[in-house]
PDB file of the backbone (N, CA, C, O) and the ligand in Angstrom, with CONECT records:
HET     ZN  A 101       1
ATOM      1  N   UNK A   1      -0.918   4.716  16.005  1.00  0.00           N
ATOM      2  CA  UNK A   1      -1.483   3.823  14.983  1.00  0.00           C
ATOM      3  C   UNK A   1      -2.087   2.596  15.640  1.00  0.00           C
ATOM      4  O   UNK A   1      -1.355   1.957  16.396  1.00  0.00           O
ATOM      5  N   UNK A   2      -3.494   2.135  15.419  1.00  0.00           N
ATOM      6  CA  UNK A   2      -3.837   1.106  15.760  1.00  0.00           C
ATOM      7  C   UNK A   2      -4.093  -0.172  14.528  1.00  0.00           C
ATOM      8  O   UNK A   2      -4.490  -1.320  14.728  1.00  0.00           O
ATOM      9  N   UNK A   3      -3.879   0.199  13.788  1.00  0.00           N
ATOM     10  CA  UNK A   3      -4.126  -1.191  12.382  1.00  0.00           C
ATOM     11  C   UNK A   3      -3.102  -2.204  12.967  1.00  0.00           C
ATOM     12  O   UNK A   3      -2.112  -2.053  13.682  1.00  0.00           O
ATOM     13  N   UNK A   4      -3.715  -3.325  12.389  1.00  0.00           N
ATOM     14  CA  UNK A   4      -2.903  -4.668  12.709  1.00  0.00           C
ATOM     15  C   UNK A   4      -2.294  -4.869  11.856  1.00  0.00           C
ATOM     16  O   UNK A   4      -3.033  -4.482  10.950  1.00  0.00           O
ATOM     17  N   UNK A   5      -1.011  -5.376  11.189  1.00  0.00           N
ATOM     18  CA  UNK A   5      -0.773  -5.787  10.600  1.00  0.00           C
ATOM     19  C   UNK A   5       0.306  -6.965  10.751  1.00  0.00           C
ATOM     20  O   UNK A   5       1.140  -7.201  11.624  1.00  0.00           O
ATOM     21  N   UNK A   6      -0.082  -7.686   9.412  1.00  0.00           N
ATOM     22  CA  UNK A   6       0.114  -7.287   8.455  1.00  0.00           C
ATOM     23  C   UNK A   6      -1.138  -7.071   8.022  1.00  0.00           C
ATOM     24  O   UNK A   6      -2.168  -7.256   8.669  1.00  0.00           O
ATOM     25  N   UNK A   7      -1.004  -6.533   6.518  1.00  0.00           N
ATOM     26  CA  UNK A   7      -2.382  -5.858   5.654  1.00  0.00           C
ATOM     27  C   UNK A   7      -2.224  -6.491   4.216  1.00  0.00           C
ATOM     28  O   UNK A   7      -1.346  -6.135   3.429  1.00  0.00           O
ATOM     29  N   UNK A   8      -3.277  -7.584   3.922  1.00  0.00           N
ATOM     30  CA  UNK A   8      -3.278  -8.125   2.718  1.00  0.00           C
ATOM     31  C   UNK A   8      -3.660  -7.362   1.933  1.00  0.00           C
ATOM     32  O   UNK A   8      -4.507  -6.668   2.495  1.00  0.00           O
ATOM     33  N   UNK A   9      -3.499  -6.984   0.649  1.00  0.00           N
ATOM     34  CA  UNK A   9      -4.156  -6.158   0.401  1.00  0.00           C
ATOM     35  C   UNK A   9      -3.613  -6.474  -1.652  1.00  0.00           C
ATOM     36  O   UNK A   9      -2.453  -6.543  -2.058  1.00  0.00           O
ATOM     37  N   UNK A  10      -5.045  -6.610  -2.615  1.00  0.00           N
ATOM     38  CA  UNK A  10      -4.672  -7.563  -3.630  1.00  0.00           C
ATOM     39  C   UNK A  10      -4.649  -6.043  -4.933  1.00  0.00           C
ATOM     40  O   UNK A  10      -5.596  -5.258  -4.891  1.00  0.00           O
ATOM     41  N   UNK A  11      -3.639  -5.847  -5.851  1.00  0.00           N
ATOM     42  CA  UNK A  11      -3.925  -5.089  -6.404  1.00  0.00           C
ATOM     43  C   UNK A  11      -2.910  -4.947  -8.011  1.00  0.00           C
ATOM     44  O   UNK A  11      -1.875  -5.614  -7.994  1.00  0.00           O
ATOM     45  N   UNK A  12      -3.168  -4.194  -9.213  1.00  0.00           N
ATOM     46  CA  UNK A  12      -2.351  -4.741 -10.359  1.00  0.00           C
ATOM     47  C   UNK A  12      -1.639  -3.564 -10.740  1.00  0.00           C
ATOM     48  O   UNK A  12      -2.013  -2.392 -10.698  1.00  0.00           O
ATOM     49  N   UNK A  13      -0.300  -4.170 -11.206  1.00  0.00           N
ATOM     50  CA  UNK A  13       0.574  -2.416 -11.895  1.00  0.00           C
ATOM     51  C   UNK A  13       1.307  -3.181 -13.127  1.00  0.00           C
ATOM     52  O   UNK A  13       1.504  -4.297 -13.610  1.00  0.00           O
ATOM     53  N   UNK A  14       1.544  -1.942 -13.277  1.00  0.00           N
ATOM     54  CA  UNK A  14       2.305  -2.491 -14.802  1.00  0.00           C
ATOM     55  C   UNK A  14       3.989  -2.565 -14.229  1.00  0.00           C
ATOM     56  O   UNK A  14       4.615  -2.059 -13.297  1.00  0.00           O
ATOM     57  N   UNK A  15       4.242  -3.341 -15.172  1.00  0.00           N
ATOM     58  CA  UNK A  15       5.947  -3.725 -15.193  1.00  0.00           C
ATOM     59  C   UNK A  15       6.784  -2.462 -15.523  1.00  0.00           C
ATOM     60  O   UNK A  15       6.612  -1.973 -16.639  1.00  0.00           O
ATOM     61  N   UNK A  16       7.678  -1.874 -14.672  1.00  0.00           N
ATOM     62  CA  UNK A  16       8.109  -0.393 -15.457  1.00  0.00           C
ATOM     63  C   UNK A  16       9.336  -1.071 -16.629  1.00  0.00           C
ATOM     64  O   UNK A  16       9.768  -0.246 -17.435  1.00  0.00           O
ATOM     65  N   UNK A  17       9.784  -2.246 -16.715  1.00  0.00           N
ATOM     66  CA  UNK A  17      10.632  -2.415 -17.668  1.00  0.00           C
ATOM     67  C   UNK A  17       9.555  -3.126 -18.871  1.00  0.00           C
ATOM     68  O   UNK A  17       9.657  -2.446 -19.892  1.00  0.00           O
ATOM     69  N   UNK A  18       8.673  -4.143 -19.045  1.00  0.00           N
ATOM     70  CA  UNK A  18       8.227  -4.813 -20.078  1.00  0.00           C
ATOM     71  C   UNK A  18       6.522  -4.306 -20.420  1.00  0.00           C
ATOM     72  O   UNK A  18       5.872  -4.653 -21.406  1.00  0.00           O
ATOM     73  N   UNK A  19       6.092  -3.477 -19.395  1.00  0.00           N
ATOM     74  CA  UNK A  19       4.657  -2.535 -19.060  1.00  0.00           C
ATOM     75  C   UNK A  19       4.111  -4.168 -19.064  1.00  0.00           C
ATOM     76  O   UNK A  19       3.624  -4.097 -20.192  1.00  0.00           O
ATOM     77  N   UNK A  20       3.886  -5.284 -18.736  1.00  0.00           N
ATOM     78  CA  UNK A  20       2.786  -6.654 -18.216  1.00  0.00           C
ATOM     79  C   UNK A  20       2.593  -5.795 -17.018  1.00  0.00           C
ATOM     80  O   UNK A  20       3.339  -5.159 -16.274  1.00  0.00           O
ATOM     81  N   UNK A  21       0.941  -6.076 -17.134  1.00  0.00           N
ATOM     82  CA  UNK A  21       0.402  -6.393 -15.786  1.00  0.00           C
ATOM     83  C   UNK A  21       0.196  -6.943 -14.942  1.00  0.00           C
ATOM     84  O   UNK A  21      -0.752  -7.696 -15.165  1.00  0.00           O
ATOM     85  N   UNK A  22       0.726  -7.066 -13.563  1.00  0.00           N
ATOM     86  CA  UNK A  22       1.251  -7.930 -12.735  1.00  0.00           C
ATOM     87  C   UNK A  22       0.108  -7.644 -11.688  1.00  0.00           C
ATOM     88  O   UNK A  22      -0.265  -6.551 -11.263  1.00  0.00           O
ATOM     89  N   UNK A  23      -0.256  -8.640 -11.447  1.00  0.00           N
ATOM     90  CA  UNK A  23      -1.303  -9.033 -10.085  1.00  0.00           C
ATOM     91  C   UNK A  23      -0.573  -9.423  -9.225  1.00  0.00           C
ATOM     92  O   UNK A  23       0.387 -10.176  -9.387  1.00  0.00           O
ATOM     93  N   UNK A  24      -1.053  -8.823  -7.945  1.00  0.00           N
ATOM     94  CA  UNK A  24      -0.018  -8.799  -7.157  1.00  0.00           C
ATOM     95  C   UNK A  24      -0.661  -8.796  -5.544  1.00  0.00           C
ATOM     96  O   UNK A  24      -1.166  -7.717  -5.234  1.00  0.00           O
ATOM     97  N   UNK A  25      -0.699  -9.814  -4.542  1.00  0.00           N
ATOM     98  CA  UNK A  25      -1.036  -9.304  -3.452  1.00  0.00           C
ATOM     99  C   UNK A  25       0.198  -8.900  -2.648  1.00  0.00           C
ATOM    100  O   UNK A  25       1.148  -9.682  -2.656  1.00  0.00           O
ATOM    101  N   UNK A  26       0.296  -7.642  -1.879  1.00  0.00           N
ATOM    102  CA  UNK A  26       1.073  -6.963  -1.262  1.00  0.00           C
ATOM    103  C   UNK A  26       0.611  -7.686   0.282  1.00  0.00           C
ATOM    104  O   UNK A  26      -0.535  -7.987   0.617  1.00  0.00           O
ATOM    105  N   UNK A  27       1.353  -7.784   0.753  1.00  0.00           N
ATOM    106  CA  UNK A  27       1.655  -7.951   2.157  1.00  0.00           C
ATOM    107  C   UNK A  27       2.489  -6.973   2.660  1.00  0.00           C
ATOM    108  O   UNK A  27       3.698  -6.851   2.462  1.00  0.00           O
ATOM    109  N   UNK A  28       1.461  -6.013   3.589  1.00  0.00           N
ATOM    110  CA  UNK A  28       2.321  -4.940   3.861  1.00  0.00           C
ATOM    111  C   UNK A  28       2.026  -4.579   5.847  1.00  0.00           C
ATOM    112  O   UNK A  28       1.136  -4.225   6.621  1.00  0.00           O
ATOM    113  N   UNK A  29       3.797  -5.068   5.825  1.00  0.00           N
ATOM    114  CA  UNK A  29       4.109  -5.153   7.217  1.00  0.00           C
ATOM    115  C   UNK A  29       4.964  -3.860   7.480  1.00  0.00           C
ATOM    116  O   UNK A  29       5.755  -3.933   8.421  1.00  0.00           O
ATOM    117  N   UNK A  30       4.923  -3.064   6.998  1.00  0.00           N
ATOM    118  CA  UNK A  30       5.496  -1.820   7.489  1.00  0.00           C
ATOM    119  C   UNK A  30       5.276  -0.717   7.282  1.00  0.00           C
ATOM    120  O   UNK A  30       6.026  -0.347   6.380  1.00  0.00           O
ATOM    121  N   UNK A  31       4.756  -0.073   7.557  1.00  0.00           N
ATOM    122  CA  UNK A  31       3.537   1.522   7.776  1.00  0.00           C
ATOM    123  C   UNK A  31       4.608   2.699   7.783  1.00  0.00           C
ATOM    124  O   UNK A  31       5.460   2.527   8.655  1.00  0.00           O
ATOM    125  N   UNK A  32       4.726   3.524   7.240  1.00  0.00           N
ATOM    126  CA  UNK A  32       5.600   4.436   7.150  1.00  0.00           C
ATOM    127  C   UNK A  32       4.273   5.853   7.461  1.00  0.00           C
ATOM    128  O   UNK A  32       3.232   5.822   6.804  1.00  0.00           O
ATOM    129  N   UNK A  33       4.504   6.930   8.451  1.00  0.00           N
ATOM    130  CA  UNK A  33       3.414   7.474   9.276  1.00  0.00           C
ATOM    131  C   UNK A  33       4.473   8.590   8.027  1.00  0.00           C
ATOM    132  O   UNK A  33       5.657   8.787   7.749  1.00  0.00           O
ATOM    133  N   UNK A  34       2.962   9.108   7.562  1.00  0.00           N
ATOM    134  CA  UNK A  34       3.232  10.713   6.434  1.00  0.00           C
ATOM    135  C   UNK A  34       2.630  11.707   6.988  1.00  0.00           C
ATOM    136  O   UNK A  34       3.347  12.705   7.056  1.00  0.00           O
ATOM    137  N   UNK A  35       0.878  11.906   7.703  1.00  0.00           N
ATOM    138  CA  UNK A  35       0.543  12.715   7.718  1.00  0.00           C
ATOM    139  C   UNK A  35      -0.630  12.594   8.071  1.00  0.00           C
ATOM    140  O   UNK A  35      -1.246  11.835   7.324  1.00  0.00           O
ATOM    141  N   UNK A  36      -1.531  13.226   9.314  1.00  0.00           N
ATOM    142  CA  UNK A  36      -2.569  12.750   9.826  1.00  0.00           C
ATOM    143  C   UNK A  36      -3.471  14.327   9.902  1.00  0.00           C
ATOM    144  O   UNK A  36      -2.943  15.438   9.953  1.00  0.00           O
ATOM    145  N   UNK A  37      -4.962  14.023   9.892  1.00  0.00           N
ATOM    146  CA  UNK A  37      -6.334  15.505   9.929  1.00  0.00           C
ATOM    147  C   UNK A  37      -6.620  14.650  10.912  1.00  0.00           C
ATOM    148  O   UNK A  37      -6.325  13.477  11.143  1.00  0.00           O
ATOM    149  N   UNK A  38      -7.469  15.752  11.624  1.00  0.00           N
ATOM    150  CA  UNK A  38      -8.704  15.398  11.950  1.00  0.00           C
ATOM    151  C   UNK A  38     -10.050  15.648  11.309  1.00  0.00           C
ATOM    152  O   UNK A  38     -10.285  16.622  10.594  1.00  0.00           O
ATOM    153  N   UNK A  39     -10.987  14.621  11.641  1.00  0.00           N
ATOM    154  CA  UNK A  39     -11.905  14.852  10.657  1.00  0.00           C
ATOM    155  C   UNK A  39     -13.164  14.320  11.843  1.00  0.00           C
ATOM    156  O   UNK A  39     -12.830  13.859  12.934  1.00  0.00           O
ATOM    157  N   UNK A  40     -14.545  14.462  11.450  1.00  0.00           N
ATOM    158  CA  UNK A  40     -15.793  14.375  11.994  1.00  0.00           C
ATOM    159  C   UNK A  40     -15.511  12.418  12.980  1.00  0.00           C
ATOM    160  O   UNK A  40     -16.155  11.939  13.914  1.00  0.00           O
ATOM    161  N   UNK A  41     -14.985  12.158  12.636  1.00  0.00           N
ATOM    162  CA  UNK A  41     -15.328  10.723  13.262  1.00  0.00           C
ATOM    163  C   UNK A  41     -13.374  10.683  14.324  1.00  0.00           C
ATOM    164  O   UNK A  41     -12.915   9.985  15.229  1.00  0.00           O
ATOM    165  N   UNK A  42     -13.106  11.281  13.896  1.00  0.00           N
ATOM    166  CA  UNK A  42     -11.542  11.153  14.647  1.00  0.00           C
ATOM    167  C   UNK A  42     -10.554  11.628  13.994  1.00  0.00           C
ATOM    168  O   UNK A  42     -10.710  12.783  13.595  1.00  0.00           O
ATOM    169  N   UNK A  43      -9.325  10.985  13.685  1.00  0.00           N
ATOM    170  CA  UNK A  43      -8.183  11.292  13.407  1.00  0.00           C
ATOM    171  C   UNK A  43      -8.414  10.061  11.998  1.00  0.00           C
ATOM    172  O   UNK A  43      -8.824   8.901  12.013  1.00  0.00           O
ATOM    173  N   UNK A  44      -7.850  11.122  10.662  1.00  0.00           N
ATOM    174  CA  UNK A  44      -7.446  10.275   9.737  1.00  0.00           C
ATOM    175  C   UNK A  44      -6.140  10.179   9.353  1.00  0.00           C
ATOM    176  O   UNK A  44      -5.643  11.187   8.851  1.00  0.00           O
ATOM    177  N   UNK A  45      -5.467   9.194   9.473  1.00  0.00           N
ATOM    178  CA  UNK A  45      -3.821   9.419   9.166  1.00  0.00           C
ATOM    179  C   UNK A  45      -3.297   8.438   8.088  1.00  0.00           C
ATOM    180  O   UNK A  45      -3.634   7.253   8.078  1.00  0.00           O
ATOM    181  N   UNK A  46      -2.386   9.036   7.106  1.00  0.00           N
ATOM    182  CA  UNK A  46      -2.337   8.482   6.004  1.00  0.00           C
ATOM    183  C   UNK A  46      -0.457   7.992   6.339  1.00  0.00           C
ATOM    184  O   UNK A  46       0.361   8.589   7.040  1.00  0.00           O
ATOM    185  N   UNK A  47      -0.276   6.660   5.493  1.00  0.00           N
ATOM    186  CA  UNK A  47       0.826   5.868   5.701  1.00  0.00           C
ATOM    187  C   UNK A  47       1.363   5.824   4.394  1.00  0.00           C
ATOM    188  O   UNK A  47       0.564   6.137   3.511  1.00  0.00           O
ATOM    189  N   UNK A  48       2.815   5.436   3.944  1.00  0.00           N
ATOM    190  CA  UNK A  48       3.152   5.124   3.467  1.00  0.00           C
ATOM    191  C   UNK A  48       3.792   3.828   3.292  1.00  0.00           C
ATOM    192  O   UNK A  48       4.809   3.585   3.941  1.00  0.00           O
ATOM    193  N   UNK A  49       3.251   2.865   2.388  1.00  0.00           N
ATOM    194  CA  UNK A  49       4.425   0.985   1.924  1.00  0.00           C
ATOM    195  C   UNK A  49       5.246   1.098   0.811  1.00  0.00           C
ATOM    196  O   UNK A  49       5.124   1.839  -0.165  1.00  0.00           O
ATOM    197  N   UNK A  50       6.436  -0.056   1.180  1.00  0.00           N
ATOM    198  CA  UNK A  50       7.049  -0.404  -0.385  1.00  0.00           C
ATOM    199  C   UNK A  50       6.940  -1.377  -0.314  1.00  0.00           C
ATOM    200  O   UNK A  50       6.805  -1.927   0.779  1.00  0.00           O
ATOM    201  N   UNK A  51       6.954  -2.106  -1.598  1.00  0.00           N
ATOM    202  CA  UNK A  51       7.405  -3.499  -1.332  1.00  0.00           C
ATOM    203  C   UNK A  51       8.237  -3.770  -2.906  1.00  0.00           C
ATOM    204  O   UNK A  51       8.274  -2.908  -3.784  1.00  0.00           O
ATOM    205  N   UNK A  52       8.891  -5.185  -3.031  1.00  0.00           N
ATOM    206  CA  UNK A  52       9.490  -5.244  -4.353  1.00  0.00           C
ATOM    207  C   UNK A  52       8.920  -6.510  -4.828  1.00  0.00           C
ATOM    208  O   UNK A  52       8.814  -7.505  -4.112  1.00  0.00           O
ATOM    209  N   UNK A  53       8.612  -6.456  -5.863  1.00  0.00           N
ATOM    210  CA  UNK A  53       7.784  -7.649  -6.532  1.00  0.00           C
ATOM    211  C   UNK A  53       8.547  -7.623  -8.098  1.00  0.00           C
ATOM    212  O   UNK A  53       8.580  -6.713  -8.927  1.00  0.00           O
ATOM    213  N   UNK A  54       9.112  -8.945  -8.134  1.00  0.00           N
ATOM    214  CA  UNK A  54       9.958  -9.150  -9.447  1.00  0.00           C
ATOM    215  C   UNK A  54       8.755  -9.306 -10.520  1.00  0.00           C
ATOM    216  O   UNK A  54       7.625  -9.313 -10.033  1.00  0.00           O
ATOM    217  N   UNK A  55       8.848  -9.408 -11.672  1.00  0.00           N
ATOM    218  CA  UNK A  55       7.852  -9.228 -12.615  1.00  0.00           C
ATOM    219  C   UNK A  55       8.113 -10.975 -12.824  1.00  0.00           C
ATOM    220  O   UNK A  55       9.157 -11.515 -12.459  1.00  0.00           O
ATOM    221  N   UNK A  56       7.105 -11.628 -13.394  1.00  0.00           N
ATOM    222  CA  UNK A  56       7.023 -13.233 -13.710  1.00  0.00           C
ATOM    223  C   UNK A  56       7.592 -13.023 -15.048  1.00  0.00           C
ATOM    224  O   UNK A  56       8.322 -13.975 -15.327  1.00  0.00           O
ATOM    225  N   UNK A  57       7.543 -12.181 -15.945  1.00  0.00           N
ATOM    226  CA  UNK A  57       7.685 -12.143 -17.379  1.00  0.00           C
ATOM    227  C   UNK A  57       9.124 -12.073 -17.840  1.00  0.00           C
ATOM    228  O   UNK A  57       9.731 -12.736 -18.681  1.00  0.00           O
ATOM    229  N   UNK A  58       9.692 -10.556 -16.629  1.00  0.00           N
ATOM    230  CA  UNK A  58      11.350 -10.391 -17.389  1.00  0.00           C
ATOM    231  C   UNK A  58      11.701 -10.366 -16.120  1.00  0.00           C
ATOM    232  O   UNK A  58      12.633  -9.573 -15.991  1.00  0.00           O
ATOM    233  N   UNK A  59      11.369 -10.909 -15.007  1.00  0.00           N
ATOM    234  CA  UNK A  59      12.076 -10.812 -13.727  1.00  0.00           C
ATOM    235  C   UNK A  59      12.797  -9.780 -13.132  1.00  0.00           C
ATOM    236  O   UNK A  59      13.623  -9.883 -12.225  1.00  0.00           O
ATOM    237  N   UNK A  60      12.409  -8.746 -13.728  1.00  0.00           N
ATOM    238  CA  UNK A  60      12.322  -6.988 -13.220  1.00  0.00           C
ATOM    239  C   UNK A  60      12.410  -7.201 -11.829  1.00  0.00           C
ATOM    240  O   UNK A  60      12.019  -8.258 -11.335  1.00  0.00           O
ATOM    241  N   UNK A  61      13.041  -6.001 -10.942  1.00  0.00           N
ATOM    242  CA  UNK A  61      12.031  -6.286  -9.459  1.00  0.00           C
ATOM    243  C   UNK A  61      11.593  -4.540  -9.589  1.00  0.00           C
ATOM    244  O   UNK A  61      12.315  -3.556  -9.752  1.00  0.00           O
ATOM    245  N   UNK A  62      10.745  -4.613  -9.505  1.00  0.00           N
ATOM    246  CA  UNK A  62      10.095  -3.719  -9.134  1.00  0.00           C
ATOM    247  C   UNK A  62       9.766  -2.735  -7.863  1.00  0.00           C
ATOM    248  O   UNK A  62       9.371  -3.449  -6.942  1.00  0.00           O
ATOM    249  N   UNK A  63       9.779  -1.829  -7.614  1.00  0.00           N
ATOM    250  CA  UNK A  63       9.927  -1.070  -5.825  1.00  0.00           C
ATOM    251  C   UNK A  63       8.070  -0.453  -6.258  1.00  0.00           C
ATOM    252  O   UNK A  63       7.624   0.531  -6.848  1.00  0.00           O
ATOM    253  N   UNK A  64       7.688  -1.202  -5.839  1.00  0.00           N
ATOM    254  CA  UNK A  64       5.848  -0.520  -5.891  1.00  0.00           C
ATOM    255  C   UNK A  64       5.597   0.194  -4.323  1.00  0.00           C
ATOM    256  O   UNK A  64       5.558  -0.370  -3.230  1.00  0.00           O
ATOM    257  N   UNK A  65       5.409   2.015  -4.746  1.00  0.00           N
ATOM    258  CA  UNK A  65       5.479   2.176  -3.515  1.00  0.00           C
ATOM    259  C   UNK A  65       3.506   2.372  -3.501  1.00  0.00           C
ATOM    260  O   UNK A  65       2.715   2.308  -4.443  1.00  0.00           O
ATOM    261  N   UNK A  66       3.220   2.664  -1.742  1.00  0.00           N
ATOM    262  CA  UNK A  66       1.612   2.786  -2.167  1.00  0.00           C
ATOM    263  C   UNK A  66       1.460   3.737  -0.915  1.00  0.00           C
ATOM    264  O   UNK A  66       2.346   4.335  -0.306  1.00  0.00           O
ATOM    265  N   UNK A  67      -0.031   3.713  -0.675  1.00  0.00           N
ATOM    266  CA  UNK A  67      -0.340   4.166   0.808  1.00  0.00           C
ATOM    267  C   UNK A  67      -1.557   3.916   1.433  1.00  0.00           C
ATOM    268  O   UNK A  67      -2.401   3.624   0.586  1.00  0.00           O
ATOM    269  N   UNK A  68      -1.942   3.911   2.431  1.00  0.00           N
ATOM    270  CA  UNK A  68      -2.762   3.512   3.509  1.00  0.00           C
ATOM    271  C   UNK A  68      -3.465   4.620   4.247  1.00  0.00           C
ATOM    272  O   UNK A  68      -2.905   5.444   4.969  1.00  0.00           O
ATOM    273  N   UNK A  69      -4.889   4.543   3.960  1.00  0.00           N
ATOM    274  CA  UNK A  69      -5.347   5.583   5.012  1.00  0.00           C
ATOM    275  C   UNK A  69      -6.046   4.907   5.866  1.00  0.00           C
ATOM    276  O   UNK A  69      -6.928   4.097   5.581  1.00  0.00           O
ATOM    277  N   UNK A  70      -5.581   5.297   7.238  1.00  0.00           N
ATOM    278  CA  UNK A  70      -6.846   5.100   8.462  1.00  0.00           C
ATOM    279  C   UNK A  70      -7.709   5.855   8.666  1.00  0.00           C
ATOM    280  O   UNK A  70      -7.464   6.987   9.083  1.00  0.00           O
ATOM    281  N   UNK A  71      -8.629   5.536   8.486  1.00  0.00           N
ATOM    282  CA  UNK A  71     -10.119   6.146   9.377  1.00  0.00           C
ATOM    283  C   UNK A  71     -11.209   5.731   9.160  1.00  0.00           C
ATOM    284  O   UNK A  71     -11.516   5.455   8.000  1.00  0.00           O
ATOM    285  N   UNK A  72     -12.093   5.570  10.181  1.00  0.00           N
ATOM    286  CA  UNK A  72     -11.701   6.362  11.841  1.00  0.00           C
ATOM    287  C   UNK A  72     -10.301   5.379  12.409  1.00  0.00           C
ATOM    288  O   UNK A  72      -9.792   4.530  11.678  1.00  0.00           O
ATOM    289  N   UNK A  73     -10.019   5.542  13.211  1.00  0.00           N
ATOM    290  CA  UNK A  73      -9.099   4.768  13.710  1.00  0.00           C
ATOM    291  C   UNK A  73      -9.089   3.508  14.179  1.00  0.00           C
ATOM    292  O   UNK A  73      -9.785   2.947  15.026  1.00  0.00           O
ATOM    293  N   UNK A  74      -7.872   3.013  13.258  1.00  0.00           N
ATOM    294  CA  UNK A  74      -8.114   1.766  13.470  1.00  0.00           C
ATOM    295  C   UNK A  74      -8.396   0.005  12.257  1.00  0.00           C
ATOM    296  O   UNK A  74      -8.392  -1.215  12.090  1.00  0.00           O
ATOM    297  N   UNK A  75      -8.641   1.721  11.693  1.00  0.00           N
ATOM    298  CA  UNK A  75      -9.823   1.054  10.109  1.00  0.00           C
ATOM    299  C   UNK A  75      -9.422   1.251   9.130  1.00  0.00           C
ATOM    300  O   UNK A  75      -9.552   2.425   8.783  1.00  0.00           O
ATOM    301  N   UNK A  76      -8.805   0.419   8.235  1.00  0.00           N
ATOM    302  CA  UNK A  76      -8.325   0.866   6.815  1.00  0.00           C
ATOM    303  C   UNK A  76      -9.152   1.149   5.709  1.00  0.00           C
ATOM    304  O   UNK A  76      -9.642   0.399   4.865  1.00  0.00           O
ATOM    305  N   UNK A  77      -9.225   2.531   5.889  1.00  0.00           N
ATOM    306  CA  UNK A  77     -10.342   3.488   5.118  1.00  0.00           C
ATOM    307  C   UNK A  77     -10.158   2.939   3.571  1.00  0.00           C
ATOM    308  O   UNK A  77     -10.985   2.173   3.075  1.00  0.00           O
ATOM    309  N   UNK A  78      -8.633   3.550   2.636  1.00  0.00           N
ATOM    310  CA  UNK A  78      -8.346   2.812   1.332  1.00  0.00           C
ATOM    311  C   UNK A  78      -6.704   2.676   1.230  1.00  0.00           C
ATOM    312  O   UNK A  78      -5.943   3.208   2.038  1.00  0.00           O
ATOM    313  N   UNK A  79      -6.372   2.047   0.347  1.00  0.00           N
ATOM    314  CA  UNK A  79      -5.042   1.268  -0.215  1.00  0.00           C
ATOM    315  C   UNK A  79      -4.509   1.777  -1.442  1.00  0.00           C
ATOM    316  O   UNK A  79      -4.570   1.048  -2.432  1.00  0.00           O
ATOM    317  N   UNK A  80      -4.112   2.659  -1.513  1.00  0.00           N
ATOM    318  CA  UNK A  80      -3.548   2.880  -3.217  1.00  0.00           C
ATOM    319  C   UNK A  80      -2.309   2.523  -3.131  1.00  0.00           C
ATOM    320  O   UNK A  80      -1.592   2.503  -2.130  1.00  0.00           O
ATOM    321  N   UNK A  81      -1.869   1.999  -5.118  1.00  0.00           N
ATOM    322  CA  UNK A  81      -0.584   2.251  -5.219  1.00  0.00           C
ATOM    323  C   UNK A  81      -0.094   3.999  -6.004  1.00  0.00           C
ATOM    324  O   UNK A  81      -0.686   4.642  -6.871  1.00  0.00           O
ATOM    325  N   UNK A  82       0.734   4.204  -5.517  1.00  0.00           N
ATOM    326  CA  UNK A  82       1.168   5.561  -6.004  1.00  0.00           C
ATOM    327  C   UNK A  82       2.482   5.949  -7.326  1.00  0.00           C
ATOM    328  O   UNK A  82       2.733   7.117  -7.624  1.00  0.00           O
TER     329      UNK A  82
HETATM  330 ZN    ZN A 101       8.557  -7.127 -16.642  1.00  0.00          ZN2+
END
């Protein structure tokens, strides 16, 4: 893995206890390695984050998990939450 992190990365989910939508930037300092292709430009390898973000509304905490793809290497191709 070459990405730096940490990885800001700004994005919104719903509350699983009150469903508010919570804006949320993730700071994600820990890459969990799932599963890598190769593809025309190199190696694409996809990561897994958690992080826990309490809700502002009912102070839920929440476990938002997501994932990270590199490619080409190096390069954070996209960011979902899952
Ligand atoms: Zn909530």
């Amino acid at each position: 893995m070459s990405l730096e992190l940490p990885i800001s990365h700004q994005d919104a989910f719903q509350c699983e206890e009150c469903d508010t939508t919570i804006n949320h930037t993730f700071t994600i300092e820990d890459l969990e390695y799932e599963s890598s292709e190769e593809r025309g430009m190199g190696e694409e390898t996809q990561y897994g984050f958690t992080e826990e973000v309490t809700c502002p509304s009912c102070q839920h905490t929440n476990e938002v998990t997501g994932e990270v793809w590199e490619y080409p290497d190096g390069a954070v191709n996209l960011i979902q939450l899952t």
